[in-house]
mmCIF file as gemmi writes it, N, C-alpha and C atoms, coordinates in Angstrom:
data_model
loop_
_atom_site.group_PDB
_atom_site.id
_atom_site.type_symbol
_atom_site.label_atom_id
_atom_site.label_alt_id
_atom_site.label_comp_id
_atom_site.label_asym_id
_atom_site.label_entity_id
_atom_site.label_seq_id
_atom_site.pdbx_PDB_ins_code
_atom_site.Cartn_x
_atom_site.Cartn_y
_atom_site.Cartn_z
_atom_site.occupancy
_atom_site.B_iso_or_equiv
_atom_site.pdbx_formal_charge
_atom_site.auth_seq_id
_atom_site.auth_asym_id
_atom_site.pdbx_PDB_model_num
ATOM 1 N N . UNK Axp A 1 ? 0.831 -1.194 0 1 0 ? 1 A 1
ATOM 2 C CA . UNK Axp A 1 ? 0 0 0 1 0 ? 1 A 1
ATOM 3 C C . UNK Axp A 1 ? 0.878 1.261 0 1 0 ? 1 A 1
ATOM 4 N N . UNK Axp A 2 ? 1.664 1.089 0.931 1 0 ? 2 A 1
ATOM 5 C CA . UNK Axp A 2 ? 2.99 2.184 0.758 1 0 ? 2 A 1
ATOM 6 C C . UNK Axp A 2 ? 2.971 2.573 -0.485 1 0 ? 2 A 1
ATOM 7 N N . UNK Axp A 3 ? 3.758 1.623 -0.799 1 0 ? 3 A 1
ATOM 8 C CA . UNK Axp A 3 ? 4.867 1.618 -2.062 1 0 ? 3 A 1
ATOM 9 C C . UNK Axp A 3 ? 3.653 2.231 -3.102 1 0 ? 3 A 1
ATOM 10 N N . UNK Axp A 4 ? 2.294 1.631 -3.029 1 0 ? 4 A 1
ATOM 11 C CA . UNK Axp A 4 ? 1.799 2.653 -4.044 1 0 ? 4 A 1
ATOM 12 C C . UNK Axp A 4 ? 1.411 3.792 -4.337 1 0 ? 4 A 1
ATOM 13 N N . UNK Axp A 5 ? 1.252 4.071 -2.929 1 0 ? 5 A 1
ATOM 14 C CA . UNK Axp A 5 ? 1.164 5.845 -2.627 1 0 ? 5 A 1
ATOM 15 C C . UNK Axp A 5 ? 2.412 6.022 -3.205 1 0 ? 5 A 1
ATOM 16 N N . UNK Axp A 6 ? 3.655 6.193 -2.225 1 0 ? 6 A 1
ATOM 17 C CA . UNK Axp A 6 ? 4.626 6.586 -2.994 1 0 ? 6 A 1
ATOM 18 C C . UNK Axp A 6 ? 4.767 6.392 -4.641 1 0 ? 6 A 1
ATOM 19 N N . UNK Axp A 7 ? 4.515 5.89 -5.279 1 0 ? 7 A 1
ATOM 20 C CA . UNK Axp A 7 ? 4.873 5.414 -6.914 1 0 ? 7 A 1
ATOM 21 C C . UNK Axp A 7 ? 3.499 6.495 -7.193 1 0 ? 7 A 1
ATOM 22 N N . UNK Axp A 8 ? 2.257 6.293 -6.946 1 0 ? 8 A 1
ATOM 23 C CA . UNK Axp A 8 ? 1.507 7.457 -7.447 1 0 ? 8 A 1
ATOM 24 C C . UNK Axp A 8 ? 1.863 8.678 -7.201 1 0 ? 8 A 1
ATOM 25 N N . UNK Axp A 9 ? 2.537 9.185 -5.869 1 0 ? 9 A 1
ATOM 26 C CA . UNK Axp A 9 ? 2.678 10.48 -6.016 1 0 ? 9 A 1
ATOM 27 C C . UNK Axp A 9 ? 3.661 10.805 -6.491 1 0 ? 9 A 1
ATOM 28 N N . UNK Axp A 10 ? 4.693 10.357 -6.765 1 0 ? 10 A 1
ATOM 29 C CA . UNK Axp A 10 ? 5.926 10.627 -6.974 1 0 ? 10 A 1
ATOM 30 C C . UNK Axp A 10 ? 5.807 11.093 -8.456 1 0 ? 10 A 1
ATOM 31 N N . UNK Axp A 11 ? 5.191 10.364 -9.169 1 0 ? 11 A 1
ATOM 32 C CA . UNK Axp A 11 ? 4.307 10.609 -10.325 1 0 ? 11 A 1
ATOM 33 C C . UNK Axp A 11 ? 3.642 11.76 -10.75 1 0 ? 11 A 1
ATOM 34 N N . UNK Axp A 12 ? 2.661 11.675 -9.983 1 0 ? 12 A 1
ATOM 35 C CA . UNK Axp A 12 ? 2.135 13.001 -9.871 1 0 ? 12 A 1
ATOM 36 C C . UNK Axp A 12 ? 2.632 14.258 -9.863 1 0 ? 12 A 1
ATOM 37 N N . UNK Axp A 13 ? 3.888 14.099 -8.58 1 0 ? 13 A 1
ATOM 38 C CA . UNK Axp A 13 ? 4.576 15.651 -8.623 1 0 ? 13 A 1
ATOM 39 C C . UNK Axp A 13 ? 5.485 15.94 -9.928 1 0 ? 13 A 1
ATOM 40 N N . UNK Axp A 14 ? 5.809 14.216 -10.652 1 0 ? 14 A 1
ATOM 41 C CA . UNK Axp A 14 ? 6.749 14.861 -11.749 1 0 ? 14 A 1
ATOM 42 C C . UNK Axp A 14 ? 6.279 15.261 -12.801 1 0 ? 14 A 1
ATOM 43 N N . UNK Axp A 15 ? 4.481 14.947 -12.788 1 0 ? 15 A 1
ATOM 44 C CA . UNK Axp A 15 ? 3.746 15.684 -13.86 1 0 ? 15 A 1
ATOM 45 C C . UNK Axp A 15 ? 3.758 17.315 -13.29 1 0 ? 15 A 1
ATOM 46 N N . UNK Axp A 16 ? 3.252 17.527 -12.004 1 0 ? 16 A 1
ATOM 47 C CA . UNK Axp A 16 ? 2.893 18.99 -11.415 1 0 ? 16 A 1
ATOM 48 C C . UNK Axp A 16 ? 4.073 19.37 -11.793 1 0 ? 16 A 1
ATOM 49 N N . UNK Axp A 17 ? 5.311 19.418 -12.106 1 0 ? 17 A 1
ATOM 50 C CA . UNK Axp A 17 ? 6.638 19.729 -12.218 1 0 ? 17 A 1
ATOM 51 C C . UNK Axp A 17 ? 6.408 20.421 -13.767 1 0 ? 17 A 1
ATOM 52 N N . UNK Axp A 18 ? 6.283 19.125 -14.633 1 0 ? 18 A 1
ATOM 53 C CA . UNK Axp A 18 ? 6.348 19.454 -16.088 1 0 ? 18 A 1
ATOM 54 C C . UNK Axp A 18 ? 5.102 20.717 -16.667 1 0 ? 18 A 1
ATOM 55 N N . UNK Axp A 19 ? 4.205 20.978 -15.5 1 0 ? 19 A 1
ATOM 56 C CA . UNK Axp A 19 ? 3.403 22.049 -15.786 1 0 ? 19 A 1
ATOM 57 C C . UNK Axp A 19 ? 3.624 23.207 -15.179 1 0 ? 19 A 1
ATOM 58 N N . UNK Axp A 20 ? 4.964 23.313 -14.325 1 0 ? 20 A 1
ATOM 59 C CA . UNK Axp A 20 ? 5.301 24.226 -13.592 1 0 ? 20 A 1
ATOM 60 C C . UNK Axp A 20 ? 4.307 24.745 -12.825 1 0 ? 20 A 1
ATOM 61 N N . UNK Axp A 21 ? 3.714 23.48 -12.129 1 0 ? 21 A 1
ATOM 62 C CA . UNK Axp A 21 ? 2.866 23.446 -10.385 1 0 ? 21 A 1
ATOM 63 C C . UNK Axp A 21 ? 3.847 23.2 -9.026 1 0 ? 21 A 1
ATOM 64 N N . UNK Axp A 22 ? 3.886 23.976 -8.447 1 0 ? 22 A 1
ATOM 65 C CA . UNK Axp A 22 ? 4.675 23.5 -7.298 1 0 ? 22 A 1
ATOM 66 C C . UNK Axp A 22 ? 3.371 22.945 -6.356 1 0 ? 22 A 1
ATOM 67 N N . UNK Axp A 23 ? 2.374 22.581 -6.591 1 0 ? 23 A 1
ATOM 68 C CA . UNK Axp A 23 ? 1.359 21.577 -5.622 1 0 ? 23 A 1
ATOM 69 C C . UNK Axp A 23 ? 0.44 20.523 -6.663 1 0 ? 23 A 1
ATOM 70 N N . UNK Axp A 24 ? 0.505 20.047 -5.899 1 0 ? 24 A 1
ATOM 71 C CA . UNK Axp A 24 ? -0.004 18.637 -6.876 1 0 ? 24 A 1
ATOM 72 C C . UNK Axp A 24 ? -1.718 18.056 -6.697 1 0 ? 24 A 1
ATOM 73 N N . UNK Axp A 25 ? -2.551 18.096 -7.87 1 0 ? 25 A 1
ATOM 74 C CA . UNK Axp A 25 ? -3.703 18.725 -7.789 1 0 ? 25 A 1
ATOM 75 C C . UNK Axp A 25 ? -4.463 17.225 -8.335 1 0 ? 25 A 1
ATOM 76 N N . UNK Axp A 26 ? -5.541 17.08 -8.108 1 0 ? 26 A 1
ATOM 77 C CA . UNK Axp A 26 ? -6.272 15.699 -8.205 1 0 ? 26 A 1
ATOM 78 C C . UNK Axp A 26 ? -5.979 15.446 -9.68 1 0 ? 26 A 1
ATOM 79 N N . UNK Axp A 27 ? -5.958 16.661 -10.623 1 0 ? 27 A 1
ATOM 80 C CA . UNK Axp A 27 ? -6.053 16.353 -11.947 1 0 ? 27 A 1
ATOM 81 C C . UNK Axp A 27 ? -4.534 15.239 -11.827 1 0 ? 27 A 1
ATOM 82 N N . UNK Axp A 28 ? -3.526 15.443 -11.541 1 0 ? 28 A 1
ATOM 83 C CA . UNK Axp A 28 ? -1.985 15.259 -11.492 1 0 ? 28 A 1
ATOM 84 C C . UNK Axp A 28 ? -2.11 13.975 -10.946 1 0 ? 28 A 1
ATOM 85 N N . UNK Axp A 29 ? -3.348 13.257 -9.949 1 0 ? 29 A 1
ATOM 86 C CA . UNK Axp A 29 ? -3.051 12.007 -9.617 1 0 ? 29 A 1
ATOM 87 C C . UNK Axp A 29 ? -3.75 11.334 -10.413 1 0 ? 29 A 1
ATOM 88 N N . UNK Axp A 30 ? -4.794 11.903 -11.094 1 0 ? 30 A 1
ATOM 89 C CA . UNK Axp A 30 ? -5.524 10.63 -11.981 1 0 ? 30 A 1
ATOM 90 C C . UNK Axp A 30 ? -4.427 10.791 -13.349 1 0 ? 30 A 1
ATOM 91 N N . UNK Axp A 31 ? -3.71 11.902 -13.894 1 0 ? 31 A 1
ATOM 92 C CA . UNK Axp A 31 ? -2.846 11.844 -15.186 1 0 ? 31 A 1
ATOM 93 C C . UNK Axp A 31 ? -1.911 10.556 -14.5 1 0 ? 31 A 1
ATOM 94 N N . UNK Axp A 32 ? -1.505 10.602 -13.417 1 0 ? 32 A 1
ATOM 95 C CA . UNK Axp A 32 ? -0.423 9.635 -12.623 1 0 ? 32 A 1
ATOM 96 C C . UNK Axp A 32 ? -0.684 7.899 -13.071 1 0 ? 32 A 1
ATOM 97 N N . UNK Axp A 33 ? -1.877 7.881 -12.464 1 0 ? 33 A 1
ATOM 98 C CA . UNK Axp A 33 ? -3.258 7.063 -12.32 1 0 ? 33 A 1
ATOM 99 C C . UNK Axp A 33 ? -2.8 6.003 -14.192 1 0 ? 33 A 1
ATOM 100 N N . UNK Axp A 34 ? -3.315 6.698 -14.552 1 0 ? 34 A 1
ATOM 101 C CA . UNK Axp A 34 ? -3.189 6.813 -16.419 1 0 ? 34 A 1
ATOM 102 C C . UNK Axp A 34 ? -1.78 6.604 -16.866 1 0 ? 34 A 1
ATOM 103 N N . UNK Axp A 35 ? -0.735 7.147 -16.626 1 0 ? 35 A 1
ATOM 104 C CA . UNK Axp A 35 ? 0.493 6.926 -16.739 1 0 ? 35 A 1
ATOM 105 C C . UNK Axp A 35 ? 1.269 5.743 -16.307 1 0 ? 35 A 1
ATOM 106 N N . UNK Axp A 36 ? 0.762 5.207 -14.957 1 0 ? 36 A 1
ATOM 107 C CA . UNK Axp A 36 ? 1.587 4.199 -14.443 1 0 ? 36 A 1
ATOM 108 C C . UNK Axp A 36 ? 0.841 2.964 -14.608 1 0 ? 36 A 1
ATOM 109 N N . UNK Axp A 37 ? -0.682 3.177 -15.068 1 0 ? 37 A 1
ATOM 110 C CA . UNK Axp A 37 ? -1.348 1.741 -16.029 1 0 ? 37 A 1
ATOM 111 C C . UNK Axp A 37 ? -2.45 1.484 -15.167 1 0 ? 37 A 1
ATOM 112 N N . UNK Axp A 38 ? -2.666 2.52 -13.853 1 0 ? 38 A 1
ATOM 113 C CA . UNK Axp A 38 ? -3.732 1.704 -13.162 1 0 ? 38 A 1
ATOM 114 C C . UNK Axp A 38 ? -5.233 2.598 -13.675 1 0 ? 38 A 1
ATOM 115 N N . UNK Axp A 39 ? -5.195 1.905 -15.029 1 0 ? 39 A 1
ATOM 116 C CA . UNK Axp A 39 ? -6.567 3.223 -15.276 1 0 ? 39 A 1
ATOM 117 C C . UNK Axp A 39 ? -7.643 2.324 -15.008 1 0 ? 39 A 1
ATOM 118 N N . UNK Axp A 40 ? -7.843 1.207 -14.801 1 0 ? 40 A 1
ATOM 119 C CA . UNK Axp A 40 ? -9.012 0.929 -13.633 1 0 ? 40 A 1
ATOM 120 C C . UNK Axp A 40 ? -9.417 1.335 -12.431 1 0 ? 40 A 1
ATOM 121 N N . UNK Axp A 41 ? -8.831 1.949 -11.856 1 0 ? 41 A 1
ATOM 122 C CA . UNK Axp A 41 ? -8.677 3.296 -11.332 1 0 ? 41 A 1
ATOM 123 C C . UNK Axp A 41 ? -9.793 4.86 -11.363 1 0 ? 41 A 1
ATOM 124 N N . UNK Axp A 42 ? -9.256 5.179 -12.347 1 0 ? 42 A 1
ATOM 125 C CA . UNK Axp A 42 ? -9.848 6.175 -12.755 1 0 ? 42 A 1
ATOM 126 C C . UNK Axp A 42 ? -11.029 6.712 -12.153 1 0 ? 42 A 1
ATOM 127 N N . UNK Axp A 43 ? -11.865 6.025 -13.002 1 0 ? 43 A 1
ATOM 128 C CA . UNK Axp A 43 ? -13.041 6.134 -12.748 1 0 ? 43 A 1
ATOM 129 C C . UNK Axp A 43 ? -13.665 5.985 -11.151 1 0 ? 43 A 1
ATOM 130 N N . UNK Axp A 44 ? -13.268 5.23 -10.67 1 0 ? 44 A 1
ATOM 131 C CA . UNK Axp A 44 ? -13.849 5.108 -9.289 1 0 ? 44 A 1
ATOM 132 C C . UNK Axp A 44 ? -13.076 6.546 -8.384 1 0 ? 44 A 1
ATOM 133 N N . UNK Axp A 45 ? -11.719 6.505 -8.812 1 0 ? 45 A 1
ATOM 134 C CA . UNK Axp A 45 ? -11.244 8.166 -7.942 1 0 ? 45 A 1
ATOM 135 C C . UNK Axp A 45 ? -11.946 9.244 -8.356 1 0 ? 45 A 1
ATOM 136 N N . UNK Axp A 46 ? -12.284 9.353 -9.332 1 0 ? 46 A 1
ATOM 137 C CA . UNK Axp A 46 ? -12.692 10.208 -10.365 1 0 ? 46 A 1
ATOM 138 C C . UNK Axp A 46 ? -14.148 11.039 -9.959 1 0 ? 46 A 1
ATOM 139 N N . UNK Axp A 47 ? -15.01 9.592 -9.29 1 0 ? 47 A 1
ATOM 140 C CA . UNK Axp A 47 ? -16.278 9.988 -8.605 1 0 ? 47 A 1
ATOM 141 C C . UNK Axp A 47 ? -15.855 10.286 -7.289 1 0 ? 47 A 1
ATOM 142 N N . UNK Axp A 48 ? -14.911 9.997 -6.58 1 0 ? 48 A 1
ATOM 143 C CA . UNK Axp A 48 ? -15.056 10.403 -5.6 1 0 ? 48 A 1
ATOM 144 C C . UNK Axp A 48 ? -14.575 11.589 -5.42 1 0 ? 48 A 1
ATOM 145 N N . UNK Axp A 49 ? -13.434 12.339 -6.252 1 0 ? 49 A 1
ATOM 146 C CA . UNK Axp A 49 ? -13.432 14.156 -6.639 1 0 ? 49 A 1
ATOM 147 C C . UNK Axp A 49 ? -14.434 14.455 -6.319 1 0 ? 49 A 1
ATOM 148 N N . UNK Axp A 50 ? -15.441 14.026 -7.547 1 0 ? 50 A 1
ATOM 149 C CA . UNK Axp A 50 ? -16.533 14.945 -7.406 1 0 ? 50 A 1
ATOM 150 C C . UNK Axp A 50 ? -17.435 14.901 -6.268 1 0 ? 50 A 1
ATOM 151 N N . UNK Axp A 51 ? -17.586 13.889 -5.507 1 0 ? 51 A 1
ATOM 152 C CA . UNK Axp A 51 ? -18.16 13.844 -4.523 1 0 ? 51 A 1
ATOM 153 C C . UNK Axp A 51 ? -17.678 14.854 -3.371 1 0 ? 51 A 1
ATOM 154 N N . UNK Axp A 52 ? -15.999 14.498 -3.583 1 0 ? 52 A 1
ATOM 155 C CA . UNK Axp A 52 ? -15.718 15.75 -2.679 1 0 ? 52 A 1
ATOM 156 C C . UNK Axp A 52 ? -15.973 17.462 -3.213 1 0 ? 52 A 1
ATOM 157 N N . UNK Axp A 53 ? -16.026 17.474 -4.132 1 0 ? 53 A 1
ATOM 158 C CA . UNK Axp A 53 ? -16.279 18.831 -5.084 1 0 ? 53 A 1
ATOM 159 C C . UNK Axp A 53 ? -17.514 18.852 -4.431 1 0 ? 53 A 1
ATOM 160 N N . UNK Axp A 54 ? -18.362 18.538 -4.79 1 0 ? 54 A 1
ATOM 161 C CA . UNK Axp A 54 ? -19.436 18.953 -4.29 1 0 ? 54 A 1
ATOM 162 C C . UNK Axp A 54 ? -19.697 18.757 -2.6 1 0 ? 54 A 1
ATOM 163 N N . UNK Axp A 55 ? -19.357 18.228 -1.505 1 0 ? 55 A 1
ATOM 164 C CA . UNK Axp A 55 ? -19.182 18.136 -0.637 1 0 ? 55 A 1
ATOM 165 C C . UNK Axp A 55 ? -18.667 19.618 -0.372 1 0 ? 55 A 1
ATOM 166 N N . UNK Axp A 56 ? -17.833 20.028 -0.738 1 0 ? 56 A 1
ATOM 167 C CA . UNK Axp A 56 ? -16.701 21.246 -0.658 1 0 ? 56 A 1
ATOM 168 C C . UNK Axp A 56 ? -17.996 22.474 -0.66 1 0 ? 56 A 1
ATOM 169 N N . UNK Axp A 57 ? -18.492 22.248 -2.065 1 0 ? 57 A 1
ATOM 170 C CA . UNK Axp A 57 ? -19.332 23.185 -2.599 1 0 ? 57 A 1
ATOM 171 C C . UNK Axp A 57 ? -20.717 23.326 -1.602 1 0 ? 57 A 1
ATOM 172 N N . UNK Axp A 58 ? -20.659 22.29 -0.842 1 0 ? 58 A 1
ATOM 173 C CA . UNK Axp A 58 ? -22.197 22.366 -0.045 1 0 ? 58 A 1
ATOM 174 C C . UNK Axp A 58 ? -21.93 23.322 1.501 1 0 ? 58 A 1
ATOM 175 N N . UNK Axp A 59 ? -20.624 22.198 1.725 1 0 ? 59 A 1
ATOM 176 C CA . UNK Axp A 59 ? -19.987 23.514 3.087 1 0 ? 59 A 1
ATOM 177 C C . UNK Axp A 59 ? -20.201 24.2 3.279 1 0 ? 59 A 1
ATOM 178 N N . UNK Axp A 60 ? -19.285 25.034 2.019 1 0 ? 60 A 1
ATOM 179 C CA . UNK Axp A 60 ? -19.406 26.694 1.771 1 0 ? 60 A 1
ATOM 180 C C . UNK Axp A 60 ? -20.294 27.253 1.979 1 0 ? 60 A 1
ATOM 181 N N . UNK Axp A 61 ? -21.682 26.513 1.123 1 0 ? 61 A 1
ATOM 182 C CA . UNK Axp A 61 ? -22.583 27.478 1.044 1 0 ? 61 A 1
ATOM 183 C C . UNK Axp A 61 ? -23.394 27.528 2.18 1 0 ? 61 A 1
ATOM 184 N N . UNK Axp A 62 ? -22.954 26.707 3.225 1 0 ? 62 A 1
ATOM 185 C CA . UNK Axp A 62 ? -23.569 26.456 4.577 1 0 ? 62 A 1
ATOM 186 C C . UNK Axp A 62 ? -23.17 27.513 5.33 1 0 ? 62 A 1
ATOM 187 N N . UNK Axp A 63 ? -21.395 27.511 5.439 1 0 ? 63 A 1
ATOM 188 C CA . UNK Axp A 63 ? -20.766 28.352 5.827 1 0 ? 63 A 1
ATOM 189 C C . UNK Axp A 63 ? -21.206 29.932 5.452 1 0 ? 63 A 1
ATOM 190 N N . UNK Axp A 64 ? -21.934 30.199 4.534 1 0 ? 64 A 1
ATOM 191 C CA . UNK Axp A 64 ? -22.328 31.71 3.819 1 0 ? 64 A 1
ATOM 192 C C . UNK Axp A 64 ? -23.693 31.693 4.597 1 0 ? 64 A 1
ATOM 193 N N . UNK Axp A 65 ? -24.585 31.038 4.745 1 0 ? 65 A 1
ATOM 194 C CA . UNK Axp A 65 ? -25.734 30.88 5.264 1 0 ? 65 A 1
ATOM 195 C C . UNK Axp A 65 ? -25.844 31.211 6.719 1 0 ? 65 A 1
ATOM 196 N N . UNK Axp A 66 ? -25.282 30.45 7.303 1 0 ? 66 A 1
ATOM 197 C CA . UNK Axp A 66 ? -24.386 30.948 8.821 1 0 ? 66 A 1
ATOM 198 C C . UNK Axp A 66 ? -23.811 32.418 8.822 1 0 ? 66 A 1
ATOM 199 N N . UNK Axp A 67 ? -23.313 32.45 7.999 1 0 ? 67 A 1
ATOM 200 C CA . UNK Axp A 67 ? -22.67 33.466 8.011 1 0 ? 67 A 1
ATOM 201 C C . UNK Axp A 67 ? -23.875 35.113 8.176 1 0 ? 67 A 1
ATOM 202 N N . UNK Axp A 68 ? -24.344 34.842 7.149 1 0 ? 68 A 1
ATOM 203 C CA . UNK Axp A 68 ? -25.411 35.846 6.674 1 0 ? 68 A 1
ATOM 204 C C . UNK Axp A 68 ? -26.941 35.896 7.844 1 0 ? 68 A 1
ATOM 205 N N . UNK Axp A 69 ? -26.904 35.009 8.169 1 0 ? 69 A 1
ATOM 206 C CA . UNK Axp A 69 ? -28.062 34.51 9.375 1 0 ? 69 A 1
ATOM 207 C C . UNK Axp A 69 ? -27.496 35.359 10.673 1 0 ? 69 A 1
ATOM 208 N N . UNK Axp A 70 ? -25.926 35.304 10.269 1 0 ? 70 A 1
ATOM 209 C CA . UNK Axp A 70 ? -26.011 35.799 12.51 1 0 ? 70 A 1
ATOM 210 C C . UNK Axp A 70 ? -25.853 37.078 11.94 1 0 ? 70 A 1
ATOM 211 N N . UNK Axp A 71 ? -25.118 37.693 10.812 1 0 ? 71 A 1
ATOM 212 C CA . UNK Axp A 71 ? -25.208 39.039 10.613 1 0 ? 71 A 1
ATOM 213 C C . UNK Axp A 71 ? -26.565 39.495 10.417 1 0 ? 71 A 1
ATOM 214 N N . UNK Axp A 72 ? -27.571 39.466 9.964 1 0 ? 72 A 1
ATOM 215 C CA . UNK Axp A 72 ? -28.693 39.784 9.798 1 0 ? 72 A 1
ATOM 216 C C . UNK Axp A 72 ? -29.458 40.105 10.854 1 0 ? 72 A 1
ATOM 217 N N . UNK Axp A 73 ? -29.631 38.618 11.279 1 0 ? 73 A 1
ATOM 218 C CA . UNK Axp A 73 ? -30.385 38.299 12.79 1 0 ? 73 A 1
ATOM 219 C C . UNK Axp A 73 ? -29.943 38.662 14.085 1 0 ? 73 A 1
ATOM 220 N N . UNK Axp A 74 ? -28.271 38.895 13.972 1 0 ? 74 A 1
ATOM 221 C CA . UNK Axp A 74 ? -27.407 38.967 15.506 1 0 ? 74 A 1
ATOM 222 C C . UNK Axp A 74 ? -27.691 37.854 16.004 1 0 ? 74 A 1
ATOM 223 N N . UNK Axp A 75 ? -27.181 36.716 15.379 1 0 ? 75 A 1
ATOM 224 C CA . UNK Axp A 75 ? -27.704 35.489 16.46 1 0 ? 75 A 1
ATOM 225 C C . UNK Axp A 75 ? -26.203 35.115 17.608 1 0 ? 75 A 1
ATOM 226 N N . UNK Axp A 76 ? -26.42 34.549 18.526 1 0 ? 76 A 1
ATOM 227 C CA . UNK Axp A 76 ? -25.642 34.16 19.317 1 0 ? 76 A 1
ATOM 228 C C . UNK Axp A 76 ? -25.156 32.856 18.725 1 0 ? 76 A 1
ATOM 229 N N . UNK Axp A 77 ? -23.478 32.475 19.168 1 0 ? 77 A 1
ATOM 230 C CA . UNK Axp A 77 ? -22.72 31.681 18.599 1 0 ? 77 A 1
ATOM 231 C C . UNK Axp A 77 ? -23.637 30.363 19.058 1 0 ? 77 A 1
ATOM 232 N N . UNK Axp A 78 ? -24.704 30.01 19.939 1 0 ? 78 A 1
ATOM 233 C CA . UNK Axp A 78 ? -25.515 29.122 20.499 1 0 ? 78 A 1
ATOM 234 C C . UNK Axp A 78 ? -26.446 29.354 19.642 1 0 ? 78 A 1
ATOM 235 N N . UNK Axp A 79 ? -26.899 29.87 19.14 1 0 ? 79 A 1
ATOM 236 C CA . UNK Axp A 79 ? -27.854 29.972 18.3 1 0 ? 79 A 1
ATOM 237 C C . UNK Axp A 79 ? -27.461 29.39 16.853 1 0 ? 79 A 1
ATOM 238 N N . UNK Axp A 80 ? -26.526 29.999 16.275 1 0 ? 80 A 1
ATOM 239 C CA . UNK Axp A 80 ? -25.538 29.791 15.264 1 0 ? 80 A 1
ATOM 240 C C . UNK Axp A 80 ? -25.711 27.931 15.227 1 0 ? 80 A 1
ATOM 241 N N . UNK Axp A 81 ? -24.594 27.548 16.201 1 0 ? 81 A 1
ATOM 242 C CA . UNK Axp A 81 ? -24.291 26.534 15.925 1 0 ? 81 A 1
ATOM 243 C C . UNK Axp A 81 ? -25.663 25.668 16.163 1 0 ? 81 A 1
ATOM 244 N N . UNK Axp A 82 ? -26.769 26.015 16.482 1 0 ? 82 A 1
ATOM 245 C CA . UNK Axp A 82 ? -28.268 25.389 16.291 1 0 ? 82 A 1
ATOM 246 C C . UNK Axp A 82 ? -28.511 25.207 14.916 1 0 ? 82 A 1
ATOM 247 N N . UNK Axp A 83 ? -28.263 26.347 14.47 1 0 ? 83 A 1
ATOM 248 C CA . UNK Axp A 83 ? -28.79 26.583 13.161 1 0 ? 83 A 1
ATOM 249 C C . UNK Axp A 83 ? -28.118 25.489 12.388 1 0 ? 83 A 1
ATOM 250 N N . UNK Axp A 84 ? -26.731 26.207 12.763 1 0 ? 84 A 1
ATOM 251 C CA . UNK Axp A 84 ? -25.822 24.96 11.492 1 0 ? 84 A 1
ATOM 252 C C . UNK Axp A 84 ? -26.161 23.431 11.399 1 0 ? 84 A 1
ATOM 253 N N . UNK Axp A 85 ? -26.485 22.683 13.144 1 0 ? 85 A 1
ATOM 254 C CA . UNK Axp A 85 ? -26.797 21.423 13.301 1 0 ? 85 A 1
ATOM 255 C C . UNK Axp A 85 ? -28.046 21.328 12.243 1 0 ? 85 A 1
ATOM 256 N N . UNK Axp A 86 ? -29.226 22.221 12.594 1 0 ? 86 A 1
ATOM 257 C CA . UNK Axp A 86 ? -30.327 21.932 11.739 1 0 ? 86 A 1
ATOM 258 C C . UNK Axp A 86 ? -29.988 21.777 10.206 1 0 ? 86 A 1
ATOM 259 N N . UNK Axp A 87 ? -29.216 22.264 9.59 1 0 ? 87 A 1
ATOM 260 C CA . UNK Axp A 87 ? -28.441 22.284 8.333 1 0 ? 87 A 1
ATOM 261 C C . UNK Axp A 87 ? -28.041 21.27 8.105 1 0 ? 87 A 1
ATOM 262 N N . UNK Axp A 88 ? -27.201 20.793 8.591 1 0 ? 88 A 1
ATOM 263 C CA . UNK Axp A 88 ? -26.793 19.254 8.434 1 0 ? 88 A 1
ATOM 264 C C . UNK Axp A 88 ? -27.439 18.69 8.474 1 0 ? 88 A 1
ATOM 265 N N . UNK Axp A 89 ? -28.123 18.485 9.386 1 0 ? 89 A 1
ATOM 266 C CA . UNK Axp A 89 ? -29.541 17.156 9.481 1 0 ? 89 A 1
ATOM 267 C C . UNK Axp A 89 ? -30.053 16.979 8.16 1 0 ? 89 A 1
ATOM 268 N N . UNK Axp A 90 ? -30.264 18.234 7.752 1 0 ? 90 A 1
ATOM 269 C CA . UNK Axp A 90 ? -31.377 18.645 6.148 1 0 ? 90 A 1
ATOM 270 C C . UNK Axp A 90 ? -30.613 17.784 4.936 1 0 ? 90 A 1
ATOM 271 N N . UNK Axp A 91 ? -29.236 18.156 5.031 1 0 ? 91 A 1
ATOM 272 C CA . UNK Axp A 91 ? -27.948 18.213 4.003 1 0 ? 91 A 1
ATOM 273 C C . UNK Axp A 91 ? -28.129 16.421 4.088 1 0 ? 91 A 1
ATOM 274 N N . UNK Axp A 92 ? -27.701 15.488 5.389 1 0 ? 92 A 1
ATOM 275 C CA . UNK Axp A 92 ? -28.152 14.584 5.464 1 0 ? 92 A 1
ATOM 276 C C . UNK Axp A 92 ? -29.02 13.667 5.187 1 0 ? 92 A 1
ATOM 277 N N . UNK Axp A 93 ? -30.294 14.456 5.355 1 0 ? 93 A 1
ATOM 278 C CA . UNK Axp A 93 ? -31.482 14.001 5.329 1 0 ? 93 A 1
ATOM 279 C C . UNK Axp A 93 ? -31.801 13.281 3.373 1 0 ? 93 A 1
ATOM 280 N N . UNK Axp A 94 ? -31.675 14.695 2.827 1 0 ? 94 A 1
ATOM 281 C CA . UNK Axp A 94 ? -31.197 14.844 1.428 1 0 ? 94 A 1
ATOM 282 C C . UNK Axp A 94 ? -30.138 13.87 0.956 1 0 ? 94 A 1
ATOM 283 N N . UNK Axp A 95 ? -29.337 13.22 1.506 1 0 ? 95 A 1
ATOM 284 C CA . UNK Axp A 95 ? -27.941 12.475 1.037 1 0 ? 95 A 1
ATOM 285 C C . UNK Axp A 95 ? -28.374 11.17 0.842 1 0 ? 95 A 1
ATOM 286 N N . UNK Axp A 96 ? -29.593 10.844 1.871 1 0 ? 96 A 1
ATOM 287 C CA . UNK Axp A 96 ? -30.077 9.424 2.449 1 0 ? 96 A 1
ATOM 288 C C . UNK Axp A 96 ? -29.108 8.52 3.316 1 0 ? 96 A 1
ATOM 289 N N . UNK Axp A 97 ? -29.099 7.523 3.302 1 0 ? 97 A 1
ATOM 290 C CA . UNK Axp A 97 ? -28.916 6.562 4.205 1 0 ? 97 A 1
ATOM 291 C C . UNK Axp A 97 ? -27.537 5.889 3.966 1 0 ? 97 A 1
């Protein structure tokens, strides 16, 4: 398991290199992915990006919601973090089981 982390990333950074990235970016592990032959692969990392992409993308907009709620309302950080729980539950609820 090591050894394949290491061999994928090592990979990776020498693609992020050849694009003059000094950080090494999901695109750079699936090109890796593709390069070193494990493109059965792919596809299954591939969904889970996006899962985190959108995961990322739901945060945020939780985080803006919160945000905009205690400025508006003046809510207390107890209040706040009510709110946010109720948010999740929803976000959850929505995800299913």
């Amino acid at each position: 398991c090591t050894e394949f982390i290491n061999l994928v990333s090592s990979e990776a950074n020498e693609i992020s290199m050849k694009e003059s990235k000094k950080t090494i970016g999901p695109e750079h592990v699936l090109k890796a992915l593709e390069t070193l032959g494990f493109d059965e692969y792919h596809g299954e990392v591939s969904i889970c990006l996006d899962q985190q992409r959108e995961e990322t993308k739901e945060s945020k907009q939780v985080q803006k919601s919160l945000k905009r709620a205690r400025a508006e309302e003046g809510m207390t950080d107890e209040e706040a973090i009510t709110a946010q729980a109720a948010l999740f539950a929803a976000a959850r609820a929505q995800m299913g089981p």
